[in-house]
Every structure is written in structure tokens, then in C-alpha cells.
N, C-alpha and C positions, 0 to 999 in steps of 0.2 A: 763394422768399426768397433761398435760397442762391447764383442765377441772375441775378439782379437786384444782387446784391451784389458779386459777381463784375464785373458789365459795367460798373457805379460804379466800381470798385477801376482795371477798366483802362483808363476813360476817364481817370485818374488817372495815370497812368505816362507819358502824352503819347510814347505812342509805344516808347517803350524795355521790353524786356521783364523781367517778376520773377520770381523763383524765393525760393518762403514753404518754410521746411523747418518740418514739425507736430514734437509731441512723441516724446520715448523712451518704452520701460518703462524702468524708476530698480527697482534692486534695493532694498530693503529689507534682508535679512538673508540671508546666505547663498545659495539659487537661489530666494528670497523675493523678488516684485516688488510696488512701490505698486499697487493698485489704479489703471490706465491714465484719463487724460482727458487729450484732446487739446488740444493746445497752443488758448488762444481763437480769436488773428488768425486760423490754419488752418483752425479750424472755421469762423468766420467766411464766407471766404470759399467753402468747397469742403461743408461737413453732416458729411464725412467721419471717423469718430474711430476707427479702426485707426492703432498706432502704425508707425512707422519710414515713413514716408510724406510726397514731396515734391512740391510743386503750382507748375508753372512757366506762367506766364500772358506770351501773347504776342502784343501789339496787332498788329502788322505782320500776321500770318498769318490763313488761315482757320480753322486750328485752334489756335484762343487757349489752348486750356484742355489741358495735357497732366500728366497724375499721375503717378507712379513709389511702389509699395508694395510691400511685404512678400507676396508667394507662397509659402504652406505645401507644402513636399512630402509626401510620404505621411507619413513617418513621425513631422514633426514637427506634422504633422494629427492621427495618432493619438494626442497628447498634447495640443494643446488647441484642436481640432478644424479643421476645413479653413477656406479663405479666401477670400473671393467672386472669384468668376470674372472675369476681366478683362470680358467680353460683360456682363455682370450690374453691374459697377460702373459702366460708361460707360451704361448705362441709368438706374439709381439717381441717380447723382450728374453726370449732364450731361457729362464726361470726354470731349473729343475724338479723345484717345489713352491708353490705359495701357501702362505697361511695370513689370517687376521693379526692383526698386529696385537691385540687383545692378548692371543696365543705365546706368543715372546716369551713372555717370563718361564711359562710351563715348559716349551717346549727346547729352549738354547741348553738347556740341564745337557739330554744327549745328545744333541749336536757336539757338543764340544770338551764329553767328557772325558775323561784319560790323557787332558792335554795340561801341559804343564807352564806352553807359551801361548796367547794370541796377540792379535795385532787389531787395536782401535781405537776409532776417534772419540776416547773414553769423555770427552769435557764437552763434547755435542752431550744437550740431554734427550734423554729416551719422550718418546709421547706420553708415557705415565709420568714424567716429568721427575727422574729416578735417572742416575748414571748408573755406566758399566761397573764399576769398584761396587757401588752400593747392591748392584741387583746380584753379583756375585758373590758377593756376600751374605747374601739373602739365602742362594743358594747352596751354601756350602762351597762354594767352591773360591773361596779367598786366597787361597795358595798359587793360583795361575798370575803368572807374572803377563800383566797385558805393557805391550811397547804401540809404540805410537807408529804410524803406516807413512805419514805424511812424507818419508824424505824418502821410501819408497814410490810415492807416487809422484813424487818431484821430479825422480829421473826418471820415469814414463811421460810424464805430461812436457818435459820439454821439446822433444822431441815429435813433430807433429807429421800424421802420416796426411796421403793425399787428399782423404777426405776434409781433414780437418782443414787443409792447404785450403782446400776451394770453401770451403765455410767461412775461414775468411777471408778471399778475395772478395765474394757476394758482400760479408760485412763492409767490407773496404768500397765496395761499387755503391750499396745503398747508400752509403756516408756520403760519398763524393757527390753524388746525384742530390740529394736533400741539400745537399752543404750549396750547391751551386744556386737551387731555388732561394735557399735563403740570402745569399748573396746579390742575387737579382732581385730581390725583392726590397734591400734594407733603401731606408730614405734616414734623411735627418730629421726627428723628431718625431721618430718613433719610439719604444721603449725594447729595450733587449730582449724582455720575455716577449714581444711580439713577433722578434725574428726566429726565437725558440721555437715557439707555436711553429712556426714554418717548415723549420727542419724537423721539428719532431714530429709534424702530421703528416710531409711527404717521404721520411724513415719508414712510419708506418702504413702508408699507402705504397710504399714500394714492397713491401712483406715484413721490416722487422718489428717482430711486438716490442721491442722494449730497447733501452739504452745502455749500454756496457757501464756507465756511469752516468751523472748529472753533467747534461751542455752546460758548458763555459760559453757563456755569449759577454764577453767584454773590453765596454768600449771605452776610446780614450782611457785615462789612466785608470780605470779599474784592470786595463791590460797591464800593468805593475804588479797586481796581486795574484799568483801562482795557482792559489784555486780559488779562484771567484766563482761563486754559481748562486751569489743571489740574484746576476740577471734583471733588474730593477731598477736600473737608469736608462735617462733618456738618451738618444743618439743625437749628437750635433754634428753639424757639418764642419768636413774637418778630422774629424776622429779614426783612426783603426778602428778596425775590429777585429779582437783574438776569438775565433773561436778556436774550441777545442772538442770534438764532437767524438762519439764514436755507436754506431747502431750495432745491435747483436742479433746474427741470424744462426740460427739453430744454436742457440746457446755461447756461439764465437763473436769475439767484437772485435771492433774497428776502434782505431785509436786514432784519428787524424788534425792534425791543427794546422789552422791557415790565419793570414792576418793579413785584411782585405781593408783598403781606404773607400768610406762610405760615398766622397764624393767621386770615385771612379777612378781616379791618380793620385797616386802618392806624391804628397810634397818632397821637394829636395833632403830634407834631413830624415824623413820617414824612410825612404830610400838608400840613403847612404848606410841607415841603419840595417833594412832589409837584406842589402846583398851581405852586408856582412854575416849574418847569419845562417842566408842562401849558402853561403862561401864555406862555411863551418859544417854545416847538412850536408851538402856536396862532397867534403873531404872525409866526412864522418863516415858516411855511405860508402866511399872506397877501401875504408878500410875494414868493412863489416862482411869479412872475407874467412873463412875455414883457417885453423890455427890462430887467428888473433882475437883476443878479449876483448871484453865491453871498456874497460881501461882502454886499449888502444883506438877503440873507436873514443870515446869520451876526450881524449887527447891533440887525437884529429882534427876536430872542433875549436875545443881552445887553443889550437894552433893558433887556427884562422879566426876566431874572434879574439885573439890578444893581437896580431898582424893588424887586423882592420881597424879596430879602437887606436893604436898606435897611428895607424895614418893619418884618423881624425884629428889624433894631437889630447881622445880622453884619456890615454895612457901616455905617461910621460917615460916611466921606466922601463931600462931594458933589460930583458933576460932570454937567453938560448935555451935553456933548461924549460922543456912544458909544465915541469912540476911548479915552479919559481913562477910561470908566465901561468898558470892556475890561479895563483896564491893570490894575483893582482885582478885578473877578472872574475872571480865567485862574488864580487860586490855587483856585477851585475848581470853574471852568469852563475846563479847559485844552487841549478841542480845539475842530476846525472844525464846525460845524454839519451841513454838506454833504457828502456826495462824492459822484460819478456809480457808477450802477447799472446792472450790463446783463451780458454774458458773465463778468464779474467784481466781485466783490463791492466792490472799486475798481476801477472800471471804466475804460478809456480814456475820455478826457477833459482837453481843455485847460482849465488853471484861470486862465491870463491869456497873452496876447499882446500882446506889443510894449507887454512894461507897464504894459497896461489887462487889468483883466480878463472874462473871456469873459460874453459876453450872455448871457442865459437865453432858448431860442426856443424853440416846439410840436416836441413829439415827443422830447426830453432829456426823462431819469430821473434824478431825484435823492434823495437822502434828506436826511431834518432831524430832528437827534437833537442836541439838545441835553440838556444833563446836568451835577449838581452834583453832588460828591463829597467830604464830609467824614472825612478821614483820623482818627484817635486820633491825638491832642497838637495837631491840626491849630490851634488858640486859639478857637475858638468854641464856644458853652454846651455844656456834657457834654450835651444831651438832642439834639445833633445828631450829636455822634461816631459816625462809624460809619456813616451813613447813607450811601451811594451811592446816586443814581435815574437813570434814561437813559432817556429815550423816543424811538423811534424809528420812522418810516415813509418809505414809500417813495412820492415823489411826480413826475409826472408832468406836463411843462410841456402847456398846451394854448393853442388860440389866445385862450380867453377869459379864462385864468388857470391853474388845477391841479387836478389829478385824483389823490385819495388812494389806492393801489394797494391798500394794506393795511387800509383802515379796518375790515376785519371784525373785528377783535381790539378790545373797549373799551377806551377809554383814562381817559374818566372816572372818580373816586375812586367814586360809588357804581355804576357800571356794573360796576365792576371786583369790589367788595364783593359785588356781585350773583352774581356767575356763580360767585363761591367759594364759595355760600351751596352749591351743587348738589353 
């Protein structure tokens, strides 16, 4: 995959060669570091995810592909253990040449001389903690006009081949899997980060190290506020609960969100809110079909949540126009339907060009979450206050239409009632 993605990337550069600098370790506290993942585009192109490590790609030559990383010496081996062998990476990972990253400055002179264009991600800084403008200058070579890779890599990365399909359906299954534990498990008065602990210890006991983002575990009307993740109130009975979860397996994530009543049924107004929503996802997803935009799907939605608000009697005005019938629900419908899915939870992705925006074709990931959120004082009946719902999955364009990644989680009101019975 990673090899194939690579020979796309440099049929890309028309000739001129790049240099992708991957991620740091980022201290945390003191000699405390974040937990390391590699910069996406980096991985992207090379599988590779050891930090302080630079990937220079070079059409002209026979050996395109030359890496520069981090070598542990003994002693700094003996603290967190040794580092794979130059022979052992260039096996691994396709690597035509490696060298220590130490190496960089001396040795990019010839790699990349007699060129007058490259392409990189000049504002990542280097491990000598030095950018590309500055080290190029260093060595003579200021006259190289460097342009930026990134909208190159935008139109590779949207496009997701089969591997990457099944990376995240796995993301999509562990989600749904962890999401259901925690759902079976929540009671009233517990606290949110305990439902978190849940889904995030059987995420990772299902295989994924880590979380595409920070869970959204929120209940009652912290489901009003669009990214909650402080997770720190208690659960009462009575309450939704939004989550918004997504695990990542081999570096792909799952974006999924559910809004599940704690005591096992939805009250009447929690429901009349839910299908509406339901109704909007539903119509959204049909329209998330080859030839039409994230606008047309985004549209689809506010159809059906300006129709259903209207029945309720919280909208009073009418309009035929979706743009007009927009205008009226962003007070409680106030993001995009969509965003692309893939090494990142907003994933690269063009969302219009040259002013039109971008087609929908096979093989784009997208998601469609739409969602109504009634504040306290917000003006509408006390029996909505408070109510926040978001549904959410992750769908996949195909040549016949779309392919639901996440469907294993119900979304149905009695599906949903069902499973809480357990």
C-alpha cells in the first residue's frame, strides 16, 4: 500500500524532488513525552512511525526513496530500547537508502543539487530544530524555490484504495463493539469519564492503540455543546447520552456518534427529536451517491430537519428554498453534515475548487452526522430544553452509490431500546 502510494506521490512532483519531514516526540511535562504518532502525510507515504525521521523522494534517480532517522546508541537503547537496523528498515519499509538523521544536513547538498524546484513541508521543523528555508540557506542553496506538497497529497489521500477501505471498517467494528459495552454498562450516577474508561479500555482490548480524537461522552445538556470532552459530569436518570467516539486501527479512524437514553427508552420529546434527525441521516446518506456534493448531501438533511421542526410547531416559517429553510435551522442545526474520513478524523480533503464544489466519486469516506441541539433559554417548549442528539456514520462513496462503514451500531429508536434491554 505504502509502495504504491509512494510511486502516485512521485509521479506527482513532475520531476522535481521532495523532502516530507514526519513528526517530533512534544514533551508533555517535565522529561514526560505525548504518547508519539507520526505525522499522517509521513505515514502516509513511507508506514513508517519512529519519530524524528525525514523521507526525501527523488523522481530523477534510481533511488527514489532515501530516509534519514533517529539511531539509538547503547546507552540511549538501554533506556528505551534499541532501533531497527538500517539492513532491517530498508527491508521493512522499501528504503533505497538510510542514513542517521545526524547525517541530513551533509548529505541533502547532493541529493538535491542542480534542482531549481522542491516540494516540502518547509514549516514542520527539522530534529536539529532548524527549517528547510533556513538549512538551505546554510547551504548555499537559497535559490531553490521550495512549494508546499500538501494539495498534492490531498488528491492522493482522498481517494482510499482497498486496503485502506478495510482499515476502516476494522476502525468502524472496534468502535461499534466498545461503544455497545459502554452502553450496556452506563447507569445513572455514574460520571462520564467512567463510561469513557469503558469504551476506551475495550477499543483497546479489541486491538486499537489509540483514539482518532478525544471521546465525547455527553450527557444531558452537555449534549448542547458540539465538542464537549471534558467528560466530568455526573449521569442522571433521564439523560441522553451523545457519544461521539472514534478508535484508530493501523493509523485509520472511526468517526461514529450515537445518542443513547440512559434509562433504556427514550421519552416522548427525546424521540420525536431523534427521528428527526434519524430522517435527515437517512436522506443524507441517499444522496451521498457519485456526481453529487457534500452540499447536496448537507442539504438533504436540512430538508428533513426544517420538515420535522415544522411539524413540531418549533419552526413556524415557511420556505421551499433549502437555502432559506437553512437559514432558519443553523440555530439548531449549526454544523456541516460531512467531513472526509481517513488517516484523520478530518481528513484531507478538498471541499470545493475553483468555486464549485468537489464531486463525490468511488472510493472517498465520508461521514453524515447531522444533529439538533436545544440549549436552556434556547425559546422552544421546556420539554425540548436540553435535548442535544447527533448521529453519526461513516460512509463510503461506491460506483453504485454508498456503503455504510459503521452500520453495525443500531440506530433505530427500537433497535437501540433493544440492545439496552441486555
Amino acid at each position: 500500500m505504502f509502495e504504491e502510494n509512494r510511486k502516485e506521490f512521485i509521479k506527482s512532483l513532475d520531476g522535481s524532488p521532495a523532502i516530507i519531514i514526519g513528526g517530533q516526540q512534544i514533551i508533555r511535562n517535565g522529561d514526560v513525552h505525548y504518547d508519539f504518532r507520526q505525522s499522517s502525510n509521513f505515514y502516509y507515504l513511507t508506514g513508517f512511525d519512529s519519530p524524528n525521521s525525514i523521507a526525501v523522494f527523488l523522481p530523477k534517480s534510481s533511488n527514489s526513496f532515501v530516509m534519514f532517522t533517529e539511531f539509538r546508541d547503547s546507552n540511549k537503547a538501554l533506556w528505551d530500547g534499541p532501533s531497527l537496523k538500517p539492513k532491517t528498515i530498508q527491508k521493512i519499509y522499501g528504503a533505497n537508502a538510510i542514513f542517521d538523521i545526524s547525517q541530513f544536513s551533509s548529505k541533502i547538498k547532493n541529493l538535491i543539487k542542480n534542482e531549481k524546484v522542491i516540494y516540502s513541508n518547509k514549516n514542520q521543523l527539522l530534529p536539529e530544530n532548524i527549517n528547510i528555508r533556513s538549512l538551505l540557506n546554510n547551504i548555499n542553496l537559497n535559490n531553490i524555490k521550495i512549494l508546499d506538497p500538501s494539495n498534492l497529497l490531498t488528491e492522493l489521500r482522498t481517494y482510499k484504495s482497498k486496503k485502506e477501505i478495510h482499515y476502516l471498517e476494522q476502525a468502524a467494528s472496534i468502535t461499534s463493539k466498545a461503544l455497545l459495552k459502554a452502553a450496556q454498562s452506563m447507569q445513572a450516577g455514574m460520571n462520564e469519564f467512567q463510561l469513557q474508561a469503558i469504551y476506551e479500555g475495550e477499543s483497546k482490548f479489541l486491538g486499537a492503540k489509540r483514539q482518532g480524537f478525544p471521546p465525547i461522552i455527553a450527557s444531558g445538556t452537555n449534549a448542547c455543546t458540539l465538542h464537549y470532552t471534558a467528560n466530568n459530569a455526573k449521569i442522571k436518570n433521564g439523560d441522553l447520552i451523545l457519544f461521539d467516539v472514534g478508535a484508530e486501527h493501523e493509523y485509520y479512524t472511526a468517526d461514529i456518534s450515537r445518542t443513547i437514553p440512559v434509562s433504556g427508552k427514550f421519552t416522548k420529546p427525546q424521540a420525536q427529536i431523534y427521528q428527526i434527525v434519524l430522517n435527515a441521516q437517512n436522506n443524507a446518506i441517499d444522496f451521498a451517491i457519485p456526481g453529487n456534493t457534500l452540499g447536496d448531501v448537507h442539504l438533504a438533511a436540512v430538508s428533513e430537519i426544517y420538515n420535522g421542526l415544522k411539524k413540531l410547531k418549533i419552526i413556524k416559517k415557511h420556505y421551499k428554498d433549502t437555502f432559506k429553510q437553512y437559514s432558519v435551522v443553523k440555530k439548531f442545526f449549526p454544523h456541516a453534515t460531512s467531513h472526509w474520513l481517513g488517516l484523520d478524523v478530518h481528513d484531507d480533503g478538498s471541499y470545493s475548487k475553483i468555486k464549485n464544489e468537489t464531486i463525490l466519486r468511488p472510493g472517498m469516506v465520508i461521514t453524515i452526522e447531522p444533529g439538533l441541539y436545544f440549549q436552556k433559554k434556547s425559546g422552544v417548549d421546556n420539554k425540548f430544553q436540553g435535548i442535544g442528539i447527533r448521529i453519526e456514520d461513516d460512509i463510503l462513496i461506491t460506483k453504485t452509490g454508498s456503503k455504510n462503514l459503521s452500520a453495525q451500531f443500531p440506530r433505530e429508536i427500537k433497535e437501540i431500546e433493544k440492545i439496552l434491554q441486555k
